[in-house]
C-alpha positions in Angstrom: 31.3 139.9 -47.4 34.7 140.8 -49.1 33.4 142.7 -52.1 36.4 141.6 -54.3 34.6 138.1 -54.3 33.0 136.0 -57.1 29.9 135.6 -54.7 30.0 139.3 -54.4 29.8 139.9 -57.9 27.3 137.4 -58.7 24.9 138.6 -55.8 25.0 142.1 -56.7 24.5 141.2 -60.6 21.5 139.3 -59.6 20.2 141.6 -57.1 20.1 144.4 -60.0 17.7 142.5 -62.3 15.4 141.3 -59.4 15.5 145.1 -58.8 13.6 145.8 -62.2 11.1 142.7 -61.8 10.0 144.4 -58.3 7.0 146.8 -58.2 8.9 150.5 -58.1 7.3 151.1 -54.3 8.8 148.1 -52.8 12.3 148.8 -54.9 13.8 151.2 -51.9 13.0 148.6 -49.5 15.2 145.8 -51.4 17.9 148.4 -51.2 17.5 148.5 -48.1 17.5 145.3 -47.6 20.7 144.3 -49.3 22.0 147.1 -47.8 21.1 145.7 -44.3 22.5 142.3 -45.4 26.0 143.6 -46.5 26.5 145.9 -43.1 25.6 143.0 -41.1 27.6 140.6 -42.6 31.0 143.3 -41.7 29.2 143.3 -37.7 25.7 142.8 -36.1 26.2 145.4 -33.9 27.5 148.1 -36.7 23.9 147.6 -38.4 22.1 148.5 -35.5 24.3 151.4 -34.8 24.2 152.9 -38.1 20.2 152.3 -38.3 20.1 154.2 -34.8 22.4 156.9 -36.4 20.2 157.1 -39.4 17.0 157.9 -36.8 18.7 160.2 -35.1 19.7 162.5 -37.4 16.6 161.7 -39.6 14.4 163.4 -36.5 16.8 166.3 -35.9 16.5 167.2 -39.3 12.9 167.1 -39.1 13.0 169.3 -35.7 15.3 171.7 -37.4 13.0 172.3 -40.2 9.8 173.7 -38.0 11.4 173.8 -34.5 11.6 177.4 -32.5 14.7 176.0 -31.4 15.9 175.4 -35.1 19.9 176.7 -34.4 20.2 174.8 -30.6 18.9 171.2 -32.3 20.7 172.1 -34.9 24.4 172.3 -32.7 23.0 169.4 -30.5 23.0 167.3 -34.1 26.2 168.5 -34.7 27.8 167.5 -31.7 26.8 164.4 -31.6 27.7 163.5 -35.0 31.2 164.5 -34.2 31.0 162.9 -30.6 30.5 159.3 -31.9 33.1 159.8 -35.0 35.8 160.5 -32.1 34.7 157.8 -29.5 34.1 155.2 -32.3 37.7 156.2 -34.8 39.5 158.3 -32.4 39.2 156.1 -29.4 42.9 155.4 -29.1 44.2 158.7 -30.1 42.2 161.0 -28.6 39.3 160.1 -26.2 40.7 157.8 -23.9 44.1 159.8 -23.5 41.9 162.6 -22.3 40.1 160.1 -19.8 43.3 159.3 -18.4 43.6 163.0 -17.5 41.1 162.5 -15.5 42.0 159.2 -13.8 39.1 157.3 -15.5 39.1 154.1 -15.8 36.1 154.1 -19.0 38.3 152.6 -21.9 36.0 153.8 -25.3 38.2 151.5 -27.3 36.2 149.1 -26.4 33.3 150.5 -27.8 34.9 150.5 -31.0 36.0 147.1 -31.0 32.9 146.2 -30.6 30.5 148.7 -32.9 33.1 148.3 -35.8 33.7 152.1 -37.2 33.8 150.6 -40.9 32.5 153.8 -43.5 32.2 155.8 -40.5 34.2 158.9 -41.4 31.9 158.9 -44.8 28.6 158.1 -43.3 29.0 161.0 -40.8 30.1 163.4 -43.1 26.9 162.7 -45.2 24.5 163.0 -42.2 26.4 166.5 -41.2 26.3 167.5 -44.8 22.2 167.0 -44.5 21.9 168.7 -41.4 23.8 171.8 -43.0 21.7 171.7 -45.8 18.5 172.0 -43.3 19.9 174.7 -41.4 20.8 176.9 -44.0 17.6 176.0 -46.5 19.3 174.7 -49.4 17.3 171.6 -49.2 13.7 169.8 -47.6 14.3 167.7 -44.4 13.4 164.0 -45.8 10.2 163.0 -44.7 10.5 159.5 -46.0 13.0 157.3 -43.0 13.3 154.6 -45.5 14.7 157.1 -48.0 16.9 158.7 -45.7 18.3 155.2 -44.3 18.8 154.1 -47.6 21.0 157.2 -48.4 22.9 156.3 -45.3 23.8 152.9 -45.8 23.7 152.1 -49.7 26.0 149.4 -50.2 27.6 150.1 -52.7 29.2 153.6 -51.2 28.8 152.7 -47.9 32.4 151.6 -47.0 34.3 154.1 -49.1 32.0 156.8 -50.7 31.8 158.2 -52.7 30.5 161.2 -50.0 27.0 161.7 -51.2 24.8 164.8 -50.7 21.3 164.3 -49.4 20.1 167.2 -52.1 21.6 164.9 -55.2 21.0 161.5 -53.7 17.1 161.4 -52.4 15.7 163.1 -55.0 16.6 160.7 -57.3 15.0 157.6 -55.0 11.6 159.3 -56.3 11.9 158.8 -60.1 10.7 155.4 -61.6 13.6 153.5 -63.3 12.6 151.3 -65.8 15.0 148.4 -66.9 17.3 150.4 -69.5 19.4 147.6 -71.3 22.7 150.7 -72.3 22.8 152.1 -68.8 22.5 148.4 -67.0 25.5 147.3 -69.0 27.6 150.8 -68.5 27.1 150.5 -65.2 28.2 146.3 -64.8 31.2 147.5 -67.2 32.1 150.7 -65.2 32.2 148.1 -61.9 34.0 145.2 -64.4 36.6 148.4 -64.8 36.7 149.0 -60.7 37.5 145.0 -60.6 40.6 145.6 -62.8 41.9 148.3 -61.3 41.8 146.6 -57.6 43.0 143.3 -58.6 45.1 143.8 -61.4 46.8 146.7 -60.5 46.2 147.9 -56.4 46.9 144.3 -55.5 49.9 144.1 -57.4 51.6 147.6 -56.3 50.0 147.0 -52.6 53.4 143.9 -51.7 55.9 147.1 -52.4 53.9 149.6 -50.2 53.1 147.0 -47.5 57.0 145.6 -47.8 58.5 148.9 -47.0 56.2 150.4 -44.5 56.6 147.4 -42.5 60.3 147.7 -40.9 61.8 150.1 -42.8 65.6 149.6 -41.6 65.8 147.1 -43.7 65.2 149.5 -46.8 67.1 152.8 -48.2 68.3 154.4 -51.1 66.9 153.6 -54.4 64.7 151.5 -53.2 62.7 153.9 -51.0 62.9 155.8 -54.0 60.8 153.5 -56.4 58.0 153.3 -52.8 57.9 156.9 -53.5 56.7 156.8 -57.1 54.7 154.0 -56.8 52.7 155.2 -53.3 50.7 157.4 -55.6 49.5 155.0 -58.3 49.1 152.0 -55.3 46.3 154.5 -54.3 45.0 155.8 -56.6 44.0 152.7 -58.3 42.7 150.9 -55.0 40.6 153.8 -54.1 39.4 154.7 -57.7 38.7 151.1 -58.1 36.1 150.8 -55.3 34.6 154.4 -56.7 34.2 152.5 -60.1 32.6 149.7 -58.7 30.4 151.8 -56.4 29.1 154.2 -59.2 28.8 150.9 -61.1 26.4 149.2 -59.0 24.4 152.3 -58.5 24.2 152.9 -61.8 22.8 149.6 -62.8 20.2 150.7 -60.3 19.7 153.6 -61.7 21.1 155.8 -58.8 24.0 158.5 -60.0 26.5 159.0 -57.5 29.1 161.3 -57.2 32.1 161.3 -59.2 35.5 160.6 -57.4 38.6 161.2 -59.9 39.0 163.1 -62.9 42.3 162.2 -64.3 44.2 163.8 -61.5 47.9 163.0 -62.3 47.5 164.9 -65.1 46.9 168.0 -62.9 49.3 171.2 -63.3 49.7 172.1 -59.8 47.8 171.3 -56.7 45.2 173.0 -56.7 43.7 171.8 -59.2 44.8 168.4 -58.0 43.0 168.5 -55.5 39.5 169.3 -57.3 40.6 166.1 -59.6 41.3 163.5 -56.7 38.8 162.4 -54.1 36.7 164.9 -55.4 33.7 164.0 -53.4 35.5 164.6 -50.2 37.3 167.7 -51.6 34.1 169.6 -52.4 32.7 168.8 -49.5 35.1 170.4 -47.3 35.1 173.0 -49.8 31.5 173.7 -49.3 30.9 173.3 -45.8 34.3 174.2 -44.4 36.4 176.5 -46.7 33.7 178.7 -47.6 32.1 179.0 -44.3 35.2 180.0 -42.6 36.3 182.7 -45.4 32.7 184.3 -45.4 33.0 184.7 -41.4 36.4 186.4 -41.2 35.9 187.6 -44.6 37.3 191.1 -43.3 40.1 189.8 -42.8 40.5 189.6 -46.5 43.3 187.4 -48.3 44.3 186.2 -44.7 40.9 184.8 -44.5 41.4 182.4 -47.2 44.5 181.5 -45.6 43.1 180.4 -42.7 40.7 178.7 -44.5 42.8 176.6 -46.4 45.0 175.8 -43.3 42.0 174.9 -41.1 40.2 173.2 -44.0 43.3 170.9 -44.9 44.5 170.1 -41.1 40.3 168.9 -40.8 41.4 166.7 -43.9 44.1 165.4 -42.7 42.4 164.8 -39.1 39.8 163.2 -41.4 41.9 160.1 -42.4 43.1 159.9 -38.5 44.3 161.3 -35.6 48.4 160.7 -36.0 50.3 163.9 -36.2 51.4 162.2 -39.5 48.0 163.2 -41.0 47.7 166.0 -39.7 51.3 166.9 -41.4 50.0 165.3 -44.7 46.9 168.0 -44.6 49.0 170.6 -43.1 51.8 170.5 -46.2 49.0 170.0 -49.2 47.1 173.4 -47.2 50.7 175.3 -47.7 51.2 174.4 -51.5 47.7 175.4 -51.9 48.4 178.9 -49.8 51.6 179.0 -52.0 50.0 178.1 -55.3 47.9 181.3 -54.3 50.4 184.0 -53.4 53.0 183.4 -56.5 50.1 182.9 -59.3 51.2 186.2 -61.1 54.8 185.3 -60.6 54.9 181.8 -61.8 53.0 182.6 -64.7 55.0 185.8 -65.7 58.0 183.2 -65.4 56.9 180.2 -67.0 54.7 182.1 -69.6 57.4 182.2 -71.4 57.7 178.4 -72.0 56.2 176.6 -74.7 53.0 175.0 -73.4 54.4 171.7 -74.4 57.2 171.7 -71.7 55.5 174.2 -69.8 52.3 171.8 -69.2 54.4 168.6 -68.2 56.6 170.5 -66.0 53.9 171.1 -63.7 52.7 167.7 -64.1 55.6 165.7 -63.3 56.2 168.7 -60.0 52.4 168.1 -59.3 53.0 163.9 -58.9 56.5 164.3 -57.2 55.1 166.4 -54.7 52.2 164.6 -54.0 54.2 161.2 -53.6 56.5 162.3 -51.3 53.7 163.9 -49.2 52.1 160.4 -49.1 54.7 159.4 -47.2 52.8 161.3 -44.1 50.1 159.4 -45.3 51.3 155.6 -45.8 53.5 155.7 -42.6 52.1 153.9 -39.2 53.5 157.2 -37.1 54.8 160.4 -37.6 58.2 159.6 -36.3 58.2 156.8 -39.1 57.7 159.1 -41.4 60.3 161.8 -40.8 63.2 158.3 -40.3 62.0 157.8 -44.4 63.9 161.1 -45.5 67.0 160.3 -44.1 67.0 157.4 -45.6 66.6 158.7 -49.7 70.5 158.8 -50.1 70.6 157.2 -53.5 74.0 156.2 -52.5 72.8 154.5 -49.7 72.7 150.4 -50.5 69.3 148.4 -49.1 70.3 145.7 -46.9 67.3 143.8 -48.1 65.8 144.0 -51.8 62.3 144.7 -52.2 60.0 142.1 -53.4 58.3 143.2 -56.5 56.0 140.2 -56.4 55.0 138.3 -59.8 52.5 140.4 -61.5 54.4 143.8 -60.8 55.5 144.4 -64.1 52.6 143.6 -65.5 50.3 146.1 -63.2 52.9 148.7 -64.4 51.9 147.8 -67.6 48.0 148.4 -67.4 49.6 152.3 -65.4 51.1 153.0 -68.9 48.4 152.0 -71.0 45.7 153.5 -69.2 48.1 156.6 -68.5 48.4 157.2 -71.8 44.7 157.0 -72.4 44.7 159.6 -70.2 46.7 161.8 -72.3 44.8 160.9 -75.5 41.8 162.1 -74.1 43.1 165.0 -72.3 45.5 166.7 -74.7 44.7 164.7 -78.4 40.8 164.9 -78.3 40.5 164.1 -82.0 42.2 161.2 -81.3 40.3 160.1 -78.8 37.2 160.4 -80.7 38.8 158.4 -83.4 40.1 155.7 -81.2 36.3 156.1 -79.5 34.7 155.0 -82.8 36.7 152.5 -83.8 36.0 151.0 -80.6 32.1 151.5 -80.3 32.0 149.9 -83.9 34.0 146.8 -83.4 32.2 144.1 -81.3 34.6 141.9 -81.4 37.8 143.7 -79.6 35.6 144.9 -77.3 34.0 141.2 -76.4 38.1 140.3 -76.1 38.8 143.0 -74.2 36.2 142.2 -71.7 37.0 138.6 -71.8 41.0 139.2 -71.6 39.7 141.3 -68.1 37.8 139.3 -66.6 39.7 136.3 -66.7 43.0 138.2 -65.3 40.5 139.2 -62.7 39.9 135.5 -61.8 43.4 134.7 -62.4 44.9 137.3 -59.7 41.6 136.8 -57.4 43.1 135.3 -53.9 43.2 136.7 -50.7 41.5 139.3 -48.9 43.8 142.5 -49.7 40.9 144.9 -48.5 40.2 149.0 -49.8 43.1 151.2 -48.5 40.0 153.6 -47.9 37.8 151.1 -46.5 40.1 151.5 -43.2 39.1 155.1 -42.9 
């Protein structure tokens, strides 16, 4: 089921207040159950396969827990997490190029075509994430399978995160919700919110990206320019639209996931980027790659954390897929990051000297350009694409085709401003913001507009199926 839908919506509004009419034991079964009903209707096959995934790494994390054997279960449950993330994703790229070494004649692809890999790279990341957590105590292997299948395949994350850990997730599956009117209605609003950003403004900013990508010899200059500045914002607001809607629908069922985004074009430099954006899978590279390798060559000393950050943002990169393209796009955000690192004391001996004003936006509007043209990497179908776009940014160069803009362009620019500048309110004028804050919590009325003005622009843009950026990963 296409969860920018109107029977999407509707189901999953419904779903949440026969959720509060159930008797609390039977409420992680209907989870379940929906949860069940939303894989399948994506593939048959993919709900089996994740339901076997769930069992297997529910037992080894039981084993691991009172097993003699604890650290050899442990590596078995690693390696097969991994092995079914490369032969499912990495079929084409990777596992069946190394057959042909061989002279094999065993195509995996086909395995993939048939168990479709959709929320794979998140779902596996959670169940290694557990396993971790096991192995090094931080948490209590589940003893409930229906709890830890339900932390698996929740709908609402299961195609795009956010990545969930097992210690902040299945705890919470053991507290009684009762029906609370506020946090129902912040959650259907924080989803409403998702809705907008996906089909208002992703949608809209999705014909450039798409247009340009496709061939682009027939594009240069200026033009290739604009693709630049918009790649960030086309992705930002699909993939922080799904996160909205996801933490939406949990929320209505009383489940807090993981945040995603915190503002992260208004980030100084990279670093800090990168603990703003796709924070879920940030932190959890952080945690169970970055630090791991630092401690272990930790006599190494700054070097260490080098190596770390290379390692940790080529894994990244991998993470999204197997082109040298990504592997570049983790590669050069790892080297900013090392950068970022070495010249600290230098940059802020030089640019200490600059008002905070100029000195603030400076790193800002560096922070966004750098990150757009590194997308580049990212939207591109190969790394050889890729490397034809720079040629091409000669502003004197003419386009031998214009761009289409499409119809509502201007107007999902429009709603980046606004809510840009929202941003800024909040971030740099707090006073402000509270102001603003009040004077909307105590008008009813602009708010009810507000909504109304949303949801029918919603319903007005709703056609096709222009599906998650994310929800390919």
């Amino acid at each position: 089921m296409d969860i920018i839908s109107i029977p999407f919506a509707l189901l999953a509004i419904v779903s949440v207040f026969i959720f509060y009419l159930l008797n609390p034991k039977y409420r992680t079964t209907y989870l379940i159950f929906l949860s069940c009903c939303f894989t399948a209707c994506f593939n048959y096959y993919l709900l089996i396969y994740v339901i076997l995934y769930s069992l297997f790494n529910y037992y080894i994390g039981l084993k691991i827990a009172v097993s003699r054997f604890r650290k050899t279960i442990f590596i078995l449950g690693i390696i097969v997490n991994l092995s079914q993330l490369v032969i499912l994703k990495y079929s084409y790229t990777v596992s069946n190029p190394i057959l042909q070494i061989f002279n094999s004649n065993l195509n995996l692809s086909k395995l993939s075509e048939v168990i479709v890999p959709l929320g794979i790279s998140f779902f596996t990341l959670q169940g290694i994430g557990y396993l971790i957590n096991i192995k090094m105590g931080w948490e209590k292997s589940e003893k409930k399978f229906l709890n830890f299948l339900l932390y698996i395949i929740f709908y609402p994350k299961f195609l795009s995160g956010p990545i969930e850990r097992s210690n902040h997730f299945l705890p919470q599956l053991n507290i009684i919700q009762s029906f609370n009117v506020q946090q129902v209605t912040e959650g259907l609003r924080t989803a409403l919110f998702g809705f907008f950003k996906k089909v208002v403004i992703a949608n809209q900013l999705c014909t450039v990206i798409n247009n340009a990508y496709s061939d682009l010899n027939l594009y240069s200059g200026y033009t290739l320019w604009i693709v630049i500045f918009i790649q960030p914002l086309y992705l930002y607001f699909d993939f922080s639209g799904y996160t909205d809607i996801a933490i939406g629908l949990a929320k209505a069922y009383g489940i807090e996931l993981l945040p995603n985004f915190n503002r992260p074009f208004l980030s100084e430099n990279i670093t800090t980027f990168w603990k703003r954006f796709h924070m879920s899978l940030s932190l959890w590279f952080n945690d169970y790659v970055f630090k791991q390798i630092s401690f272990r060559y930790r006599r190494w000393g700054n070097y260490a954390s080098v190596f770390a950050v290379l390692v940790t943002f080529a894994l990244f990169g991998i993470w999204h897929g197997a082109g040298l393209n990504f592997m570049a796009l983790g590669l050069v955000q790892g080297v900013a990051v090392i950068f970022e690192f070495f010249t600290k004391k230098k940059r802020m001996s030089i640019f200490g000297k600059i008002p905070d004003f100029y000195r603030i936006w400076l790193g800002r509007i560096f922070t966004y350009l750098f990150y757009s043209v590194a997308l580049i990497f990212f939207f591109s179908p190969d790394f050889s694409t890729a490397l034809s776009y720079f040629p091409k940014l000669n502003i004197f160069n003419h386009s031998p085709q214009k761009i289409i803009f499409g119809e509502f362009f201007a107007l999902a620019i429009l709603c980046c401003i606004v809510l840009f500048i929202a941003d800024i309110i909040y971030s740099d004028f707090k006073e402000n913001y509270v102001k603003l804050e009040n004077y909307w919590t105590n008008h009813k009325f602009l708010r009810v507009a507000v909504y109304y003005a949303v949801t029918i622009l919603i319903l007005s843009l709703l056609s096709g199926n222009v599906s998650f950026i994310y929800q390919l990963f």
